[in-house]
C-alpha positions as CSV (number, residue, x, y, z in Angstrom):
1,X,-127.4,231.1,56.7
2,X,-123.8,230.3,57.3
3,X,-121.1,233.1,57.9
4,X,-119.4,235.3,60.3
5,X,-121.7,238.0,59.7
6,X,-123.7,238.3,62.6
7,X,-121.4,237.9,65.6
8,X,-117.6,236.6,64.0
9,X,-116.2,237.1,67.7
10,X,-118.8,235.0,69.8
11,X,-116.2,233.3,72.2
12,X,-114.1,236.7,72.4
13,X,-115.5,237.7,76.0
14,X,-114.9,234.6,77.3
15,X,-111.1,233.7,76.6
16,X,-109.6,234.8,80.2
17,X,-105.7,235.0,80.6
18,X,-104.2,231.7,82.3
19,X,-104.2,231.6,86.1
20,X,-106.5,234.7,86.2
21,X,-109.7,234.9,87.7
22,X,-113.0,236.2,86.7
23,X,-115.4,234.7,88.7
24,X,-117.0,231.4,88.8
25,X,-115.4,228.7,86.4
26,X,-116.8,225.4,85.3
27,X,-115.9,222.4,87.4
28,X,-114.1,219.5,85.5
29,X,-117.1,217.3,85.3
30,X,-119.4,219.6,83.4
31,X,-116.2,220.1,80.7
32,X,-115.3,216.7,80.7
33,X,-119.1,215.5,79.9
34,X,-119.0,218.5,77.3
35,X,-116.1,217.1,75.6
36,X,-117.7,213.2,75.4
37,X,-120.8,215.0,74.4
38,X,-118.7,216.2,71.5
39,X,-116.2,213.2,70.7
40,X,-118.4,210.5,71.5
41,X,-121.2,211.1,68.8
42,X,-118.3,211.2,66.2
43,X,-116.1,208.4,67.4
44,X,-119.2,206.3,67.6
45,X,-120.2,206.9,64.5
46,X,-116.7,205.7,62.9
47,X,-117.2,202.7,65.2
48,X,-120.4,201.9,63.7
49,X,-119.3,201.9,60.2
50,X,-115.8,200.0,60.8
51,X,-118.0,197.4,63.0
52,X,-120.5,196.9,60.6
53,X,-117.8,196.3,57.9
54,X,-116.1,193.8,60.0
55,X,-119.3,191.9,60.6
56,X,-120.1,191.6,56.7
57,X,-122.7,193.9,56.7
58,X,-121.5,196.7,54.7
59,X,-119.8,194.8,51.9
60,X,-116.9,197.1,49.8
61,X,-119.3,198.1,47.0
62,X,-121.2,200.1,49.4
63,X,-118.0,201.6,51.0
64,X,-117.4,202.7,48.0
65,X,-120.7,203.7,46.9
66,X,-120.6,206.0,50.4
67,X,-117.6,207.1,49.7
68,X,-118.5,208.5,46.3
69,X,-121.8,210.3,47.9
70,X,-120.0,212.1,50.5
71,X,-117.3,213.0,47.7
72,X,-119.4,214.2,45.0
73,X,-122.3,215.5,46.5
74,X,-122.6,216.0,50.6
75,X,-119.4,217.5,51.1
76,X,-120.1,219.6,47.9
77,X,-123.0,221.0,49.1
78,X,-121.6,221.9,52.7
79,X,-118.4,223.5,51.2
80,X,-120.5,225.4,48.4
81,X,-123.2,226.5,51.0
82,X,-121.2,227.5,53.4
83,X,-118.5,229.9,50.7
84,X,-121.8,231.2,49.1
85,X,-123.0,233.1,51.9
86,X,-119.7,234.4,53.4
87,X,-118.8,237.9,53.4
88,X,-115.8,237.8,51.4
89,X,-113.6,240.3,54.0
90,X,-114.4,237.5,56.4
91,X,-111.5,235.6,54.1
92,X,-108.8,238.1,55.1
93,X,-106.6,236.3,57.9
94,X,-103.4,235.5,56.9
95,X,-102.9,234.4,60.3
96,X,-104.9,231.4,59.5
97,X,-102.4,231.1,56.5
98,X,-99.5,231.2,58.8
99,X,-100.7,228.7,61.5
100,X,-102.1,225.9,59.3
101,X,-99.2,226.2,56.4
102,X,-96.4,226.1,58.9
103,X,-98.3,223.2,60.9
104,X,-97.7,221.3,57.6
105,X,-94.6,222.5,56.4
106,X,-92.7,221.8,59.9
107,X,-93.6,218.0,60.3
108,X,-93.9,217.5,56.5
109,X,-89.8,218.5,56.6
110,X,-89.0,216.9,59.6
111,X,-90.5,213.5,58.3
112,X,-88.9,213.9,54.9
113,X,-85.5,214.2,56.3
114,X,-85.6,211.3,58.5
115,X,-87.2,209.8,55.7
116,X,-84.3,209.9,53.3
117,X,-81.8,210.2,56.2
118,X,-82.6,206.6,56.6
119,X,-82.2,205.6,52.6
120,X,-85.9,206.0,51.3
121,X,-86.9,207.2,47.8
122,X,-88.0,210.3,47.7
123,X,-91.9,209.1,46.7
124,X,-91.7,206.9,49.7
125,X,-90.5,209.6,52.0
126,X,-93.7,212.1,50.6
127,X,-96.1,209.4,51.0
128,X,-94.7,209.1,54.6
129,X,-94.3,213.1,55.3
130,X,-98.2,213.1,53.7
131,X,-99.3,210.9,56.2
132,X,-97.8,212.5,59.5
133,X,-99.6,215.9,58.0
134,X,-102.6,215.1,56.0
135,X,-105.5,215.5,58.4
136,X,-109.0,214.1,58.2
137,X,-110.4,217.3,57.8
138,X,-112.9,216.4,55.5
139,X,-114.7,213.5,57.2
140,X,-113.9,214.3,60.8
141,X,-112.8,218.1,61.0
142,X,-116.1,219.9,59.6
143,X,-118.2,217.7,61.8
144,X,-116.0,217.9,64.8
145,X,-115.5,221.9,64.5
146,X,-119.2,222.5,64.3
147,X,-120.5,220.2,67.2
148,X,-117.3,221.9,69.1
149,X,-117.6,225.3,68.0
150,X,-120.9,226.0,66.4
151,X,-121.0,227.5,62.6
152,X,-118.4,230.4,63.4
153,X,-115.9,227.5,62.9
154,X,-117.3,226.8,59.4
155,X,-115.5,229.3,57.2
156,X,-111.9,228.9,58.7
157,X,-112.8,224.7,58.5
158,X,-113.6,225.8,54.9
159,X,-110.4,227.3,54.0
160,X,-108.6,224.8,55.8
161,X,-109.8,222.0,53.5
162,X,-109.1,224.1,50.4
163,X,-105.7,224.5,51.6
164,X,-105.0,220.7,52.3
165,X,-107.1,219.9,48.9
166,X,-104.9,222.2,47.1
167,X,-101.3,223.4,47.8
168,X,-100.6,220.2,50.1
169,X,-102.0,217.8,47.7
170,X,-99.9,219.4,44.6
171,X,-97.0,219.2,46.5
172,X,-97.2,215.8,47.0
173,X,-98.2,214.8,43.6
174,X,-95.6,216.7,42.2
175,X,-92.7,215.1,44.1
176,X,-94.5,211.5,43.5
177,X,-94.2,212.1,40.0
178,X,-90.6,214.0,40.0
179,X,-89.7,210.6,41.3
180,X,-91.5,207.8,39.0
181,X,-89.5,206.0,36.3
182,X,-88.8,208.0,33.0
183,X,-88.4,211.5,35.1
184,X,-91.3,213.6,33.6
185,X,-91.1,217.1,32.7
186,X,-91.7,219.7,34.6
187,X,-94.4,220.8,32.3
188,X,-95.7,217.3,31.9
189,X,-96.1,217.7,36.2
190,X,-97.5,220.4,35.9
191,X,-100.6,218.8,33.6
192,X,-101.1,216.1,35.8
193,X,-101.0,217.5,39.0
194,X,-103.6,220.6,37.5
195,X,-105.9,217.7,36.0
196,X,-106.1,216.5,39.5
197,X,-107.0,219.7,41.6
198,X,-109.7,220.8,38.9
199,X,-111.1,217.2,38.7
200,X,-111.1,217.2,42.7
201,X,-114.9,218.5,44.0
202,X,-113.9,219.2,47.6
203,X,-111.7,222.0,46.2
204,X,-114.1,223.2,42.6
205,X,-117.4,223.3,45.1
206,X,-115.7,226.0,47.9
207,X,-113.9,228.2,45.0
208,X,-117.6,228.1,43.0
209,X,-119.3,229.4,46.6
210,X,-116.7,231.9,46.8
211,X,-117.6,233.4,43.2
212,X,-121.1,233.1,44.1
213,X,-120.1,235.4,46.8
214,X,-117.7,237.8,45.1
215,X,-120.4,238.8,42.7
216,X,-123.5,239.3,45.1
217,X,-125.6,236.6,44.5
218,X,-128.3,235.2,46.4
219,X,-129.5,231.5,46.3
220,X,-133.1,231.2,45.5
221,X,-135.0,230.1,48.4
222,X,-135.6,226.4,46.6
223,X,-131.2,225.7,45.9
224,X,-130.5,227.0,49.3
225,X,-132.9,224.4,50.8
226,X,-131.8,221.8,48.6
227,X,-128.1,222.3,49.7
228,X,-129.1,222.0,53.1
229,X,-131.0,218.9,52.8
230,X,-128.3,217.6,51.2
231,X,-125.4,218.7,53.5
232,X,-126.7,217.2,56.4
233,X,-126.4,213.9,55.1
234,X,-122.2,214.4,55.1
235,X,-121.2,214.6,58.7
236,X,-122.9,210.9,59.6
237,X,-122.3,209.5,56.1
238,X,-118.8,210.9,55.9
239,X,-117.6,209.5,59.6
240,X,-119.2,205.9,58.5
241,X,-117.3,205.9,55.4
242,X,-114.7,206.7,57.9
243,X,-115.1,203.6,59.7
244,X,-115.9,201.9,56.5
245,X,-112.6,202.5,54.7
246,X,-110.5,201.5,58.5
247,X,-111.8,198.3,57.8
248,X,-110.8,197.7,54.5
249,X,-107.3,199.4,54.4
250,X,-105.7,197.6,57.6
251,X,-102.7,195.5,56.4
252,X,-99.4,194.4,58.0
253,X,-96.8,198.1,58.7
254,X,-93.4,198.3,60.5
255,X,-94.9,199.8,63.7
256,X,-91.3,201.8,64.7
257,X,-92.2,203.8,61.2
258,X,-96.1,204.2,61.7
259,X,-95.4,205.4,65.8
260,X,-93.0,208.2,64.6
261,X,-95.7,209.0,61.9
262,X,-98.3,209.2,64.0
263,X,-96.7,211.0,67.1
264,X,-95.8,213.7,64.1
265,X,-99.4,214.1,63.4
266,X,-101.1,214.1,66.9
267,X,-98.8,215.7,68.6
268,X,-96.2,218.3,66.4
269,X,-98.4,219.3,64.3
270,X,-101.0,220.6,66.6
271,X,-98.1,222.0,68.5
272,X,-97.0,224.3,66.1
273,X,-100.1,225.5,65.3
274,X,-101.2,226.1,69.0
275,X,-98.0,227.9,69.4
276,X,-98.6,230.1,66.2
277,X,-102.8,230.9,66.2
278,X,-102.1,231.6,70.1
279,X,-98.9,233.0,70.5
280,X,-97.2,234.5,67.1
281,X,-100.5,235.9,64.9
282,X,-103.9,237.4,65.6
283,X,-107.0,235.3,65.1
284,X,-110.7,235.6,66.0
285,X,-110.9,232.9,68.4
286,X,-112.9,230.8,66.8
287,X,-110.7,231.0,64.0
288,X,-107.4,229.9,66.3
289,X,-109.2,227.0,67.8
290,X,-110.6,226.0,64.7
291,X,-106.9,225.8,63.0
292,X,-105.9,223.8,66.1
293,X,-108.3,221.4,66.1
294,X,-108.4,220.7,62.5
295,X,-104.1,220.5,62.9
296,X,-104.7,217.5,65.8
297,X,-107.0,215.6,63.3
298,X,-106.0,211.9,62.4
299,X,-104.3,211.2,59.3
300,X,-107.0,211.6,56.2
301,X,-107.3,208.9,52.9
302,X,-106.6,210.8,50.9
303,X,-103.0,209.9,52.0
304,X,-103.8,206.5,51.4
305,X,-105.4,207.3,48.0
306,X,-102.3,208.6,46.9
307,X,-100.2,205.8,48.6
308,X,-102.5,203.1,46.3
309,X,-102.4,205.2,43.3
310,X,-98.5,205.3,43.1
311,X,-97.4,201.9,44.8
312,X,-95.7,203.7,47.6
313,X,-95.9,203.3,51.6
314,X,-99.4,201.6,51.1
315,X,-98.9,199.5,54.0
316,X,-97.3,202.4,56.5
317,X,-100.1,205.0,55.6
318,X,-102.7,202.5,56.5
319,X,-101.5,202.0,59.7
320,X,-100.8,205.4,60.4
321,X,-104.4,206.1,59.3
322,X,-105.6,203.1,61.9
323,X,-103.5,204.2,64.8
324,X,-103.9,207.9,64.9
325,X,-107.5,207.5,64.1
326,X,-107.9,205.6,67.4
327,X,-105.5,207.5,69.6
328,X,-106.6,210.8,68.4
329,X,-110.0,209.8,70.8
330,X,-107.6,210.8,73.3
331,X,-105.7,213.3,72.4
332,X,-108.6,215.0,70.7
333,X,-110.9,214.9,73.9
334,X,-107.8,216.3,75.9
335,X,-107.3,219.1,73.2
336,X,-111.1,220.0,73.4
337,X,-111.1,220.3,77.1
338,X,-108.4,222.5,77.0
339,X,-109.9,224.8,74.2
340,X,-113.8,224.6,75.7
């Protein structure tokens, strides 16, 4: 079963003070081999599927098809598994609150204003701030945190995704409909941007695991099974789709635009939340890395979703989405030999 129950501070007795020592440390090779061991499997797989794509194999309707499978069902199942058999006071950390929420809120500003600093509408300047904050944590950060930190990463990975399915997606639905022709109400907003979140399964299958939770329940033997089955199918088939939807959503971007984009995402944005999970709130440890890791994540589709869906920036959030997807090899191995 997944939770925090058993041990929720297994990496506590190992986090020594910088420049301290306490014995024996590990050599550089061993962590660096650690880290491939880690990044390679996932990076591979998004190589596979955007390779495969690229060499006809994998033709849109099965993008899509995979797409909709890792949406609707092996994501679900992870999410709802995972919230199911929490213990509930496992959820209070506001800490984790603090460090993710102002990891968005301080690029997500800073891109905004040099957004409209520059001229842009205000729909284009939130599908551009969304992009240099929306991280992959779906399709990249559940796997990633769990080969990286085991399942003590899986409940603060959990919340994490509620949080960018949620508040940061309403946000920028709202202010991409504030600024479409005919200026809807704000009641009218409101509607839409509700239909969206309740319609959306990655955030309805985590708050249905909670309530399973709340209440007491146990899963019968046979439904806990089944969502196990079934929820190992979403870290491969999620990081192909990955791979799958690269190759599809590549078209020509002002690279000045999608390089200031990107260094927002892989680089401020796990910067503010290093400095506030480490240095400004207290975490389990796990937790703290967790929120780091998931903040240094490339730029998710959903950004591009959105970018589609409202004719805005369709051409800078696929680029962003190309470019920090293949840096973030990088600066995502460097980050994980720093945290392991």
């Amino acid at each position: 079963m997944v939770g925090l129950r058993r041990n929720p501070f297994p990496r506590l007795v190992r986090r020594t003070k910088v420049g301290q020592n306490h014995g024996p440390q590990l050599s550089k090779a061993p962590v660096l081999l650690a880290v491939l061991t880690i990044a390679l499997p996932v990076f591979g797989l998004i190589l596979a599927g955007f390779v495969t794509a690229r060499l006809g194999g994998l033709r849109p309707a099965a993008t899509e098809a995979l797409n909709m499978f890792v949406v609707y069902l092996a994501l679900p199942a992870v999410l709802f598994h995972a919230m199911a058999h929490i213990n509930p006071t496992d959820l209070a950390h506001p800490g984790l609150l603090a460090a993710f929420g102002g990891a968005i809120v301080v690029p997500f500003i800073l891109s905004m204003g040099m957004s409209r600093w520059s001229g842009a509408p205000l729909g284009n300047s939130t599908i551009q701030a969304l992009g240099a904050t929306f991280s992959n944590v779906g399709y990249m950060g559940i796997p990633l945190c769990r080969m990286a930190f085991g399942d003590a990463s899986l409940v603060p990975g959990v919340i994490i995704m509620v949080i960018t399915a949620c508040p940061q997606f309403a946000v920028a639905v709202s202010l991409l409909e504030a600024d479409r022709p005919g200026r809807p109400g704000v009641r009218a907003i409101a509607s839409r941007v509700s239909r969206a979140l309740v319609r959306n399964p990655l955030l309805v299958a985590p708050v249905a695991g909670l309530a399973v939770a709340l209440v007491g329940w146990e899963l019968p033997v046979a439904v806990d099974r089944f969502l196990l089955l079934l929820g190992a199918a979403a870290t491969p088939c999620a990081l192909v789709a990955t791979g799958l939807m690269l190759s599809e959503t590549v078209e020509r971007f002002q690279y000045l635009l999608v390089g200031r984009l990107v260094i927002l995402k892989l680089l401020v944005k796990p910067a503010v939340a290093w400095v506030i999970a480490f240095h400004l709130v207290e975490m389990p440890p796990a937790w703290a890395e967790t929120t780091v890791l998931m903040a240094a994540l490339p730029t998710g589709a959903g950004a591009f979703i959105l970018a589609r869906l409202y004719g805005r920036e369709a051409a800078s959030t696929s680029g962003t989405i190309l470019v920090s997807t293949i840096l973030s090899f990088a600066t995502l191995s460097v980050l994980l030999t720093v945290l392991t």
